[in-house]
C-alpha positions as CSV (number, residue, x, y, z in Angstrom):
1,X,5.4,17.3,36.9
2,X,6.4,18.8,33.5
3,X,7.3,16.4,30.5
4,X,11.0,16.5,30.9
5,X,10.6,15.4,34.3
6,X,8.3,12.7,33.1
7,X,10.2,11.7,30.4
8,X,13.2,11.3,33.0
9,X,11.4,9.1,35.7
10,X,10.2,7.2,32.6
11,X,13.8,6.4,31.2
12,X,15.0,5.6,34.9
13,X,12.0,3.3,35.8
14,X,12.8,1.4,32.9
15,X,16.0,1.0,33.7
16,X,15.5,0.1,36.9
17,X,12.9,-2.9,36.3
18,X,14.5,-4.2,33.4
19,X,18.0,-4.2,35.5
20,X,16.0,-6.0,38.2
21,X,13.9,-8.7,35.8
22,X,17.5,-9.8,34.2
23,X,19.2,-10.4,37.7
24,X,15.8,-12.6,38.2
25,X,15.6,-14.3,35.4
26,X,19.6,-15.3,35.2
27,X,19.2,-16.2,38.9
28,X,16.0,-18.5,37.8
29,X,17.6,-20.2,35.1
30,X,20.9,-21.0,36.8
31,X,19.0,-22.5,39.7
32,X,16.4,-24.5,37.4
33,X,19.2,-26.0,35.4
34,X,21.3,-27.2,38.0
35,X,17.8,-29.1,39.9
36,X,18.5,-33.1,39.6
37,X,15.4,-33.3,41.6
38,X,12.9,-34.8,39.1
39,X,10.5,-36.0,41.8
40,X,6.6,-34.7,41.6
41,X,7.6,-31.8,43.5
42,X,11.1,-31.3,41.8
43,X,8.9,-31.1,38.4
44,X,6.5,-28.9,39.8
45,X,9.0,-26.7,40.9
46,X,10.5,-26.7,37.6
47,X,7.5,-25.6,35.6
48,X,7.1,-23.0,38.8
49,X,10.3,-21.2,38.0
50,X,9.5,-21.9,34.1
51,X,6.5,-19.6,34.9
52,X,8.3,-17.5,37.2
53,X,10.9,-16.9,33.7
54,X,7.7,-16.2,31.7
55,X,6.1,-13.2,33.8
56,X,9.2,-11.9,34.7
57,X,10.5,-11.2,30.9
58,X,7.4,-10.3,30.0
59,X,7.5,-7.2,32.4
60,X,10.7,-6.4,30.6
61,X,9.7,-6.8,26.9
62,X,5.9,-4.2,27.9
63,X,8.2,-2.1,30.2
64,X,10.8,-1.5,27.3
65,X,7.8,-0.7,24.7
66,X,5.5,0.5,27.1
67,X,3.7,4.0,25.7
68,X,4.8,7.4,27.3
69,X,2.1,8.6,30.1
70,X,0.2,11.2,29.5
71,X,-0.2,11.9,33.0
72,X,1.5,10.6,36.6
73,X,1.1,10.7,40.2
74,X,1.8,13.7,42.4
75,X,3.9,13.5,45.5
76,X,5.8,10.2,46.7
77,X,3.7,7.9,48.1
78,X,2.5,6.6,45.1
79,X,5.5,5.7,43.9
80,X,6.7,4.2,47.2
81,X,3.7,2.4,47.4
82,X,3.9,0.9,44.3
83,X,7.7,-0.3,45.3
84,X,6.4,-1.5,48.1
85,X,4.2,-3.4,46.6
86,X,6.3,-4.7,43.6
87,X,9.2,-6.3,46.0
88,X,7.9,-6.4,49.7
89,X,8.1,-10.2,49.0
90,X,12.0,-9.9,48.4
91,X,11.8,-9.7,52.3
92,X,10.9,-13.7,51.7
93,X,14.7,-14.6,51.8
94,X,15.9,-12.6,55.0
95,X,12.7,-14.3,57.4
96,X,13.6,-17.6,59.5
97,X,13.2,-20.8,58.6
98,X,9.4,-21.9,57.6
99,X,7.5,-24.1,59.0
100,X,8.0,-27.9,57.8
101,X,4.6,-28.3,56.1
102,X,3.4,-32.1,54.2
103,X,4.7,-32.1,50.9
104,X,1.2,-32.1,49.7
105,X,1.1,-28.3,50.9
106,X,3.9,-27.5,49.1
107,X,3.1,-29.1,45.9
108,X,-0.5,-27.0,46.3
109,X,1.7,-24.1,47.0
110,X,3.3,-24.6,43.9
111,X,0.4,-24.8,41.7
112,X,-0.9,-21.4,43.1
113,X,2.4,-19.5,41.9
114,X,2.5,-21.6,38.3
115,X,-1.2,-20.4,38.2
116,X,-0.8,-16.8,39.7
117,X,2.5,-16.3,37.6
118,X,1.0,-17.8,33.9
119,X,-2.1,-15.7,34.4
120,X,-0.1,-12.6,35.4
121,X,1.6,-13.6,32.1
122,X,-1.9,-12.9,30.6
123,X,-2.7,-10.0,31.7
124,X,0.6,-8.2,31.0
125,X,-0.3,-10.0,27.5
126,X,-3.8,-7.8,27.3
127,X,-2.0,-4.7,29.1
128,X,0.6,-5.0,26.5
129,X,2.3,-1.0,25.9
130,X,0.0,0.3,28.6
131,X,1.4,-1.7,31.4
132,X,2.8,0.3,34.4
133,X,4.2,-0.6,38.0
134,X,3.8,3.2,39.3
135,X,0.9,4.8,38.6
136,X,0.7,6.5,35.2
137,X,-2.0,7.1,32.6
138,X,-0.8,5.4,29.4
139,X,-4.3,3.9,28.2
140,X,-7.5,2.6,28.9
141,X,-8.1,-1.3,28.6
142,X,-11.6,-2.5,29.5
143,X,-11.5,-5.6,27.1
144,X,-11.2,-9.0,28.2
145,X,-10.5,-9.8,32.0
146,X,-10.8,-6.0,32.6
147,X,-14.4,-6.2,31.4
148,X,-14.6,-8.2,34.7
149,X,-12.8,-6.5,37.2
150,X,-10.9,-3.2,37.1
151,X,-7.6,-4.7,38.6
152,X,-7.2,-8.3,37.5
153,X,-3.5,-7.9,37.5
154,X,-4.0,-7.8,41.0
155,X,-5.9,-10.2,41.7
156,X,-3.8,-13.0,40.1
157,X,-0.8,-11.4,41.9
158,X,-2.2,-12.3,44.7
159,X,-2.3,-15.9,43.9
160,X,1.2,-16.0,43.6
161,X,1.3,-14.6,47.1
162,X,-1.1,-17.0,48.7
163,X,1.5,-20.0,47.2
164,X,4.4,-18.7,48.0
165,X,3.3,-17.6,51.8
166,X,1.9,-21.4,51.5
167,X,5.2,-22.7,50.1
168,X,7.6,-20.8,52.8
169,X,4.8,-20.5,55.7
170,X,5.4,-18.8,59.1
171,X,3.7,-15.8,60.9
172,X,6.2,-13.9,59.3
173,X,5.0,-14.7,55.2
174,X,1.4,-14.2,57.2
175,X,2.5,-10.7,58.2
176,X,4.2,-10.1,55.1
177,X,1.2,-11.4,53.1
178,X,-1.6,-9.1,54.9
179,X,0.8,-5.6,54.7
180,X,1.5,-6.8,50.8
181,X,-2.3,-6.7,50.1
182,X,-2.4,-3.6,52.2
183,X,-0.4,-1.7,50.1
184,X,-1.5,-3.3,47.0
185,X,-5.3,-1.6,47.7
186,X,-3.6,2.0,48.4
187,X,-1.9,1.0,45.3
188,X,-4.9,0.3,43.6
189,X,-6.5,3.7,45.1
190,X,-3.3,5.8,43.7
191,X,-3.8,4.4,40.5
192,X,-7.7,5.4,40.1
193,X,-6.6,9.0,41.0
194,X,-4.3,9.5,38.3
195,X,-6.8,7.6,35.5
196,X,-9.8,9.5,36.8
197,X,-7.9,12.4,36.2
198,X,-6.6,11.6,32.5
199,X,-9.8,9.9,30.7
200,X,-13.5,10.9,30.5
201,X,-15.5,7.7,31.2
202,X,-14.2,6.0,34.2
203,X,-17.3,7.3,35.9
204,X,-19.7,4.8,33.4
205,X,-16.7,2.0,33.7
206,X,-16.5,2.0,37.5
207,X,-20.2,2.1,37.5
208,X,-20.4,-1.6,36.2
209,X,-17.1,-3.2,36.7
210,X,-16.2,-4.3,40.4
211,X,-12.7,-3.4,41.2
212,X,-11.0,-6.7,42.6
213,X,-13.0,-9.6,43.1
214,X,-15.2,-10.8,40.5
215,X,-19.3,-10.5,40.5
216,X,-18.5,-8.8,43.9
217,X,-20.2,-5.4,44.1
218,X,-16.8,-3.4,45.2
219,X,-17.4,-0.5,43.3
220,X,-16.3,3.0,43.9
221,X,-15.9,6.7,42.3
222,X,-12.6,5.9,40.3
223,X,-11.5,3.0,38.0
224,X,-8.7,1.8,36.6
225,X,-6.7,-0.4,34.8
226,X,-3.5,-0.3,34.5
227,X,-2.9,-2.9,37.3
């Protein structure tokens, strides 16, 4: 893909999740300030969407002043992958009705998105310019939480999901939940290709960092981090 085509999928991916984070967040706010619900669990619903706000204009603000990639995936998949794996959870509002769980569950629920969205927060923080939702090359970051694991973006992603299929649970979230973290180790895959590719030393990095779950020896060929 030459630079004028990268430059173009660059402008339009900006576009398109900038577009998409303001239609979240607007939709957030309006439906935080209208709750008269200040129960336990109205509260902790409040601080969930507050969280929810946080992560989501965050993407914007390292999306908008994200640097240009020096290199990007070939072919579709990747990209379709990463889409996937962006908004599969969209689905969430078309499924039947959950199960009625105690509100106990729920509240627990809860905390797991408020936890999965403020670290999330964190690691966009640490990401900063380099950030990406298809897989690019931008930059290498091995400080911090990627010291750790390779893909700690991931991993507190996947928090979120474990609340929220808690929060609105049926076989169906249960379905969605196992094909989301599917696509989010292809993801993960496509992502190593294209940073293996564009920087010398992931060989030494992958070597000592485990991709996903902490202390866990998951190692392989590739590493990456822009996820």
């Amino acid at each position: 893909m030459g630079n004028r085509h990268l430059f173009i999928a660059d402008v339009i991916g900006r576009i398109g999740i900038c577009t998409y984070s303001i239609l979240v967040v607007w939709t957030k706010i309006a439906r935080t300030m209208t709750t008269g619900d200040y129960s336990s669990h109205g509260v902790v619903f409040i601080i969930a969407e507050i969280a929810a706000i946080l992560f989501i204009g965050m993407m914007c603000v390292v999306t908008l002043t994200r640097m240009p990639q020096v290199r990007s995936a070939r072919g579709v998949e990747p990209y379709l992958t990463a889409m996937g794996g962006t908004f599969l959870f969209l689905l969430i509002a078309f499924l039947p009705p959950p199960m009625v769980l105690p509100d106990a569950v729920r509240i627990a629920a809860m905390v797991l998105m408020i936890i999965g969205f403020l670290s999330s927060a964190y690691m966009l923080a640490i990401l900063g310019r380099s950030f990406s939702i298809a897989p690019g090359a931008r930059a290498l970051v091995t400080t911090g939480p990627y010291s750790i694991v390779r893909h700690p973006l991931y991993l507190t992603e996947e928090i979120f999901i474990i609340g929220m299929i808690l929060f609105s649970f049926s076989p169906w979230t249960v379905f969605l939940g196992v094909v989301h973290w599917g696509l989010q180790l292809r993801r993960m895959s496509n992502e190593e290709t294209v940073l293996w590719a564009a920087f010398p030393d992931y060989r030494s990095y992958a070597e000592r960092v485990p991709k996903v779950i902490p202390f866990l020896p998951m190692r392989g060929k590739r590493a990456a981090t822009t996820g």
